[in-house]
N, C-alpha and C positions, 0 to 999 in steps of 0.2 A: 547487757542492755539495761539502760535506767528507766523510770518509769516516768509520764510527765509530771512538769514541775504544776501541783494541784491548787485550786484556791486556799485548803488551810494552810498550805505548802507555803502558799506565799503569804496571808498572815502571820502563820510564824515566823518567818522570812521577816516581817516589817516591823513585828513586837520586839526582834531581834536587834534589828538596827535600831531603833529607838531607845535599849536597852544602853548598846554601844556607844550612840550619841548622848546621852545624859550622862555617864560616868567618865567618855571623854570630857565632856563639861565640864564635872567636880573637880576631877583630875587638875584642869586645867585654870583653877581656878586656883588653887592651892600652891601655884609654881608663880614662881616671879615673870614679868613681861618679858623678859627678854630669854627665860631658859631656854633649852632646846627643847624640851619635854613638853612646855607648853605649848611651843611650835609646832611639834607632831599631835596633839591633839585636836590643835587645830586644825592640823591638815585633814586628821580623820573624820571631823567634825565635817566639813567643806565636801569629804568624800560620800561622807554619808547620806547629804543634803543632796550631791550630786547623782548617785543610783537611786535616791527616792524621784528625784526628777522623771530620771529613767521608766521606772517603774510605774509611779500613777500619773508623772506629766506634771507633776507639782513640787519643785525642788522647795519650796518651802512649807511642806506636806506638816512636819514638825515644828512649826517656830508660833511660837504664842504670838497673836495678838494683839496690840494695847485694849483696843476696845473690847475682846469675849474677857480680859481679866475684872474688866470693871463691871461685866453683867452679873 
């Protein structure tokens, strides 16, 4: 029997994917456009954006911005 899945539970749950998502990023910046490596990062990327949807209902829960960067 597991226990339910808690609010810090899923904080960390979300500090986690956001972790994922930014180093798939790096990752995928340092490979050429057409590698496969950077194809699968992207995928992950895509994925990641896509369970955050899931999750709070805001697949773009992660994504800066233009206008909070220039506040």
């Amino acid at each position: 029997m597991s226990r339910p899945f808690s609010f810090s539970d899923r904080q960390h749950f979300v500090q986690c994917l956001a972790i994922t998502r930014n180093l798939s990023i790096a990752c995928s910046r340092g490979e050429r456009p057409d590698s496969d490596l950077r194809k699968r990062c992207d995928m992950l990327v895509t994925a990641v954006d896509d369970l955050m949807g899931e999750l709070v209902g805001d697949s773009a829960y992660f994504h800066i911005e233009e206008n909070s960067r220039r506040a």
